[in-house]
C-alpha positions as semicolon CSV with decimal commas, in nm:
position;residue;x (nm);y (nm);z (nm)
1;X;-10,313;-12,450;22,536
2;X;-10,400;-12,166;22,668
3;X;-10,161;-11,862;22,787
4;X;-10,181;-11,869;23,194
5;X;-10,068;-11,481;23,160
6;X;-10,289;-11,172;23,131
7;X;-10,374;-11,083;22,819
8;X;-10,177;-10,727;22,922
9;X;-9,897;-10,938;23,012
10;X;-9,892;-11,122;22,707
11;X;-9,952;-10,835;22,489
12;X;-9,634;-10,629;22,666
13;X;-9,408;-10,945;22,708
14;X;-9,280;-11,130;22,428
15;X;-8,929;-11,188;22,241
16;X;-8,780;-11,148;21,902
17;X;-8,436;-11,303;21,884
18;X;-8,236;-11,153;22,147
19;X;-8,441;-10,826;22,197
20;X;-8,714;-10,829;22,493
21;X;-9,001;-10,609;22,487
22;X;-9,148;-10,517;22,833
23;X;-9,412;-10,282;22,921
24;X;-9,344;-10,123;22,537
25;X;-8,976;-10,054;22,631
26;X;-8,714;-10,200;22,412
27;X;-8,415;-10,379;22,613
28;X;-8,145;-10,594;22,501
29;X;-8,026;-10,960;22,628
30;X;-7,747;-10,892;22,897
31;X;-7,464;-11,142;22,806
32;X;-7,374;-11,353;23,102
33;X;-6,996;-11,317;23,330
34;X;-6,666;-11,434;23,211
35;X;-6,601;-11,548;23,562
36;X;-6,292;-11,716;23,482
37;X;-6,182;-11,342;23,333
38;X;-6,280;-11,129;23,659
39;X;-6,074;-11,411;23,882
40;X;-5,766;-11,362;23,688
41;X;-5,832;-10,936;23,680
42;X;-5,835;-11,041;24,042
43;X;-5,529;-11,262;24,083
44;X;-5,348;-10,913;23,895
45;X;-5,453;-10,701;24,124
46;X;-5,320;-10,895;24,386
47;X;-4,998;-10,958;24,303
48;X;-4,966;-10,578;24,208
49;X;-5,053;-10,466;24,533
50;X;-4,778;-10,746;24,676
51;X;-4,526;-10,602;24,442
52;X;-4,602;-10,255;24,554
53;X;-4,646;-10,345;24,910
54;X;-4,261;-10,570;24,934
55;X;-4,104;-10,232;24,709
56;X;-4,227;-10,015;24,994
57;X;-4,058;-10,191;25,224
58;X;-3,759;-10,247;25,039
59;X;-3,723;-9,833;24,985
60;X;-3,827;-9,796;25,355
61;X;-3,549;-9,984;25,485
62;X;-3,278;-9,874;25,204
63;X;-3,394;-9,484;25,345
64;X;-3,344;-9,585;25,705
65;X;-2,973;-9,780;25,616
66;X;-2,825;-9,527;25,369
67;X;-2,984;-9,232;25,427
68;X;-3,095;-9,195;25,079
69;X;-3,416;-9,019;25,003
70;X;-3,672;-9,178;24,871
71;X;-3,710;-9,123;24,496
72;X;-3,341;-9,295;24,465
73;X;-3,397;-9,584;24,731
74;X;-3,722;-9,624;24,539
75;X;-3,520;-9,695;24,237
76;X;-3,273;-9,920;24,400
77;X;-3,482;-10,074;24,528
78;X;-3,682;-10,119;24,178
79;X;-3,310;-10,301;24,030
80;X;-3,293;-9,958;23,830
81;X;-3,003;-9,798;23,995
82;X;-2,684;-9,962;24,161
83;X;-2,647;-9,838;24,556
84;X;-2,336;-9,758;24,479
85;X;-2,426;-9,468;24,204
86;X;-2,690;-9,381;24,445
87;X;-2,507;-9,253;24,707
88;X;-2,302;-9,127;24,470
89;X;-2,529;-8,881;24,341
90;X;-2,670;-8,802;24,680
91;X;-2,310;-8,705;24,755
92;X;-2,297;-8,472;24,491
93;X;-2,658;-8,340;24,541
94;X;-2,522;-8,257;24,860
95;X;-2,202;-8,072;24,763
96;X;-2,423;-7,854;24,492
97;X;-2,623;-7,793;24,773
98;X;-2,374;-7,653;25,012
99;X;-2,210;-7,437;24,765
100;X;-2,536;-7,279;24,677
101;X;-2,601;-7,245;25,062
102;X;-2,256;-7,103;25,161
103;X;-2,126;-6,929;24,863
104;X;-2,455;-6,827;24,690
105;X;-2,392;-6,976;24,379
106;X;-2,668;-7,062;24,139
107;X;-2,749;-7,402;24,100
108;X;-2,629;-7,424;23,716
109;X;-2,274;-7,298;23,841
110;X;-2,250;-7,485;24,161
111;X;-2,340;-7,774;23,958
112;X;-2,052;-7,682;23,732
113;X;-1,795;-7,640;23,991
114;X;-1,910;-8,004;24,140
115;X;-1,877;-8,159;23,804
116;X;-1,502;-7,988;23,792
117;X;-1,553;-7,788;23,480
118;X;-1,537;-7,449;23,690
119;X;-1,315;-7,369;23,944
120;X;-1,426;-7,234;24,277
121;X;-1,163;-7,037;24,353
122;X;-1,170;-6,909;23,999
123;X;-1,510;-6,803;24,060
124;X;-1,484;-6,668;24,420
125;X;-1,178;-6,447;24,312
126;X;-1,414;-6,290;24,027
127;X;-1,630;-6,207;24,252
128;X;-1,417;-6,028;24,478
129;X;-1,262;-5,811;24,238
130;X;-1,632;-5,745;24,083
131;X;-1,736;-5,648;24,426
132;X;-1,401;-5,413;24,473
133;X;-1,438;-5,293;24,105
134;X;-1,789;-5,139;24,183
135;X;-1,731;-4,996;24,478
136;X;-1,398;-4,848;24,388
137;X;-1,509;-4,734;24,026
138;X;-1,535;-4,381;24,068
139;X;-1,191;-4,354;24,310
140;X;-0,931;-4,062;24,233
141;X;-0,637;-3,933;24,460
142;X;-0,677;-3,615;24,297
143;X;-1,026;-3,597;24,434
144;X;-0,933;-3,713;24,743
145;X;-0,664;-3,451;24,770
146;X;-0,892;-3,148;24,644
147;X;-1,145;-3,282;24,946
148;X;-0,925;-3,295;25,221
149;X;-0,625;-3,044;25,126
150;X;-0,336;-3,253;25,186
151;X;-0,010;-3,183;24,942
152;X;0,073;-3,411;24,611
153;X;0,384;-3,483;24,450
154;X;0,311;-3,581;24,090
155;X;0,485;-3,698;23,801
156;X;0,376;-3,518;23,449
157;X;0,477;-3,614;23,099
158;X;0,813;-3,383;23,014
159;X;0,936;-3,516;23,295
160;X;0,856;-3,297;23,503
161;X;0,755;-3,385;23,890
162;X;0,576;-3,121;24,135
163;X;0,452;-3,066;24,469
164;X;0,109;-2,929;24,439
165;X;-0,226;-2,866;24,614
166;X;-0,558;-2,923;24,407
167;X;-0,754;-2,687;24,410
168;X;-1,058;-2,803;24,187
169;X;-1,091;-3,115;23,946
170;X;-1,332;-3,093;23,663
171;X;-1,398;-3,380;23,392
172;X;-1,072;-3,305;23,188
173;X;-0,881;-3,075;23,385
174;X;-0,752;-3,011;23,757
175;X;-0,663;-2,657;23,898
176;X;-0,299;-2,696;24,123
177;X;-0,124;-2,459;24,271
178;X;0,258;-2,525;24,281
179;X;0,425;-2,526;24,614
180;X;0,751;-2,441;24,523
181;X;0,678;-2,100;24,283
182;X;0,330;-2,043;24,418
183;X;0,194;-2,008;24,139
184;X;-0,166;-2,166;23,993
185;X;-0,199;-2,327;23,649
186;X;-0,477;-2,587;23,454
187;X;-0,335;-2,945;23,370
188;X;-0,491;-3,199;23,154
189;X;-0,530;-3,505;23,354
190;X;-0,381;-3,697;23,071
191;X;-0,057;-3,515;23,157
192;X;-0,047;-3,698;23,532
193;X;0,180;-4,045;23,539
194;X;0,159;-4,051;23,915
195;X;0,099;-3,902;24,253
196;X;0,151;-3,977;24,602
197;X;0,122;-3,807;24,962
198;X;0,443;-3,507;24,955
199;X;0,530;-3,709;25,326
200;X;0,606;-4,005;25,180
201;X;0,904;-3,870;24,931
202;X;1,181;-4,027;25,039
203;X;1,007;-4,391;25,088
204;X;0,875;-4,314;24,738
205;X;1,250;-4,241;24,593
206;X;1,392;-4,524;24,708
207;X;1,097;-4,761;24,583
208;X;1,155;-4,529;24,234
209;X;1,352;-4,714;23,994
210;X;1,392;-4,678;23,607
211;X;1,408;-4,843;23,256
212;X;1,683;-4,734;23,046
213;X;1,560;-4,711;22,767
214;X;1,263;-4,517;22,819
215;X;1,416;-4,280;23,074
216;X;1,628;-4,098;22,821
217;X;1,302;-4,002;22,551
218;X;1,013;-3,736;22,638
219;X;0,631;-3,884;22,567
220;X;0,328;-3,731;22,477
221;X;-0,002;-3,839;22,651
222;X;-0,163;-4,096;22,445
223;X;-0,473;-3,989;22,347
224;X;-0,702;-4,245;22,194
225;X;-0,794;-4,507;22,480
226;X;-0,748;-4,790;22,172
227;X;-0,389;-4,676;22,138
228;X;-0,287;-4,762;22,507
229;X;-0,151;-4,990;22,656
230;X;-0,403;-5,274;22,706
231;X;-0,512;-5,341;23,098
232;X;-0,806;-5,472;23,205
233;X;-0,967;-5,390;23,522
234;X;-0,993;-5,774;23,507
235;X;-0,609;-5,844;23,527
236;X;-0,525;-5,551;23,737
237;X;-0,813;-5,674;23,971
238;X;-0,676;-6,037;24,011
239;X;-0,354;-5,916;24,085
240;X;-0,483;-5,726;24,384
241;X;-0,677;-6,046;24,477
242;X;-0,381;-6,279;24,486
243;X;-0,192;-5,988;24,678
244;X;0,102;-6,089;24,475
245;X;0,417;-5,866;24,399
246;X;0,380;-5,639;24,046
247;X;0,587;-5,409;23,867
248;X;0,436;-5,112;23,677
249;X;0,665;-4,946;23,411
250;X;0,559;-4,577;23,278
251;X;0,561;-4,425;22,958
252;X;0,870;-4,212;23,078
253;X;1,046;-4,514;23,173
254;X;0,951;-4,465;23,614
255;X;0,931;-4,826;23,793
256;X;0,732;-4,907;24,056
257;X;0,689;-5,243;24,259
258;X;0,480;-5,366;24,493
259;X;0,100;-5,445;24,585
260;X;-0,207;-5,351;24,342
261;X;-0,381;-5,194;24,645
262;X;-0,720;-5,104;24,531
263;X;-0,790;-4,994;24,141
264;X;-1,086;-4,769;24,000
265;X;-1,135;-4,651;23,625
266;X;-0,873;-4,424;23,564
267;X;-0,606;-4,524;23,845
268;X;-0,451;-4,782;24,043
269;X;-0,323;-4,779;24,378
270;X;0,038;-5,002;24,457
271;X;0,182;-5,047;24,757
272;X;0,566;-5,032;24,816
273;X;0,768;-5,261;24,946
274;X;0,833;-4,963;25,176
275;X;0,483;-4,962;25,313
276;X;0,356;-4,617;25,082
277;X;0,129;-4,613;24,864
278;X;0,182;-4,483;24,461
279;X;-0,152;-4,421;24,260
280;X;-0,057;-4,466;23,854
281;X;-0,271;-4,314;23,610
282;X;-0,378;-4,607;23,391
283;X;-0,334;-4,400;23,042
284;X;0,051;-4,370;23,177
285;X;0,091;-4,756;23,148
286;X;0,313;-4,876;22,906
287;X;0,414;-5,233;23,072
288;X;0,276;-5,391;23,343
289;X;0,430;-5,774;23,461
290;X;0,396;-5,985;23,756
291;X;-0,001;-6,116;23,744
């Protein structure tokens, strides 16, 4: 029989196994649907969207009842976190934030101080005396005293205490002039135990007491800063904080009690009982009790 198509057609149409050539162009057999396959894809889809769709809801209405946000209602509501533990960390999310916000704290130490392994207080106290420390670094009495003129009663090593005026104060040494002869002279500043305002004398003697033992001996200056006695502006600056009572003992055996008023590098300022203030050169220290 013959072919009812053109010859063209015939000569550009015809099939080896599953290969087609059409028009001189090569194309392969197209394999029919899985139907059954794309209906199930289908059914998936579905129910995912359902899942997602009744979670939404579920986190929607766990943010507007517990006020939690929504990456933990979205896990409550998922069964992967108890309600319970979730507003428990909100809680503390919230107390890390308002340390950071009123204390400025960094988050890894506010986070610290929520958890209880740092204490607040602790931390707040440090910072005061940091704060005090740097602003009070350079402080001297003798400086002050050169700057405004008023008179000085010291204590030197020897024993001996004067009434001076400064007149200049270099690194290592401070030019006085002493009241009672008149007469000018260089001292080390290792050679100073104490000093106060000449107007507050007799507040100062009666807040004066002494140790026994040390009283009845003569010291040298300690020279080597190793070889002192140890005080850190650390302690000395957390016993000012707490505004607690201290007693200060010199190398010559003087005691003072009272306040740690402010302290700098070199000195520290006490307050009496009596409402005066002592300054104590730190290299003097040789006991210091009551932080």
């Amino acid at each position: 029989m013959r072919s009812r198509l053109p010859d063209a057609e015939r000569f550009n149409t015809f099939r080896r196994g599953q290969v087609f050539f059409v028009g001189g162009n090569m194309e392969r057999e197209r394999p029919g649907r899985d139907r059954g396959a794309d209906k199930a894809g289908d059914r998936r889809n579905r129910e995912a969207a359902q899942a997602e769709a009744e979670l939404l809801k579920k986190t929607n209405a766990l943010m507007t009842s517990s006020g939690l946000p929504q990456p933990l209602a979205k896990m409550v509501a998922a069964g992967q976190l108890d309600l319970n533990e979730a507003i428990k960390r909100l809680a503390f999310q919230d107390e890390v934030n308002g340390l950071i916000q009123r204390h400025n704290f960094n988050r890894a130490l506010a986070t610290q101080i929520a958890l209880g392994q740092v204490s607040k207080d602790s931390m707040l106290a440090r910072r005061r005396v940091e704060e005090h420390l740097l602003g009070s670094r350079n402080r001297s009495i003798l400086d002050e005293a050169k700057a405004d003129g008023r008179e000085l009663s010291v204590g030197l090593h020897g024993h001996r205490n004067l009434r001076v005026r400064v007149l200049a104060v270099d690194r290592y040494e401070v030019d006085i002039r002493d009241l009672e002869t008149n007469q000018e002279s260089k001292v080390h500043k290792l050679q100073f135990k104490f000093a106060f305002a000449s107007a507050d004398f007799k507040k100062v003697r009666k807040a004066l007491s002494w140790d026994k033992v040390r009283k009845e001996r003569q010291v040298e200056p300690v020279l080597r800063p190793q070889d002192r006695y140890a005080c850190s502006d650390r302690r000395l600056g957390l016993a000012m904080d707490k505004k607690g009572e201290v007693t200060i003992t010199t190398l010559e055996g003087e005691i003072f009690s009272g306040q740690v008023a402010w302290v700098s590098r070199f000195e520290a300022g006490l307050r009496t009982r009596q409402g005066v203030e002592v300054v104590i050169f730190r290299h003097a220290l040789d006991d210091f009790r009551g932080d």
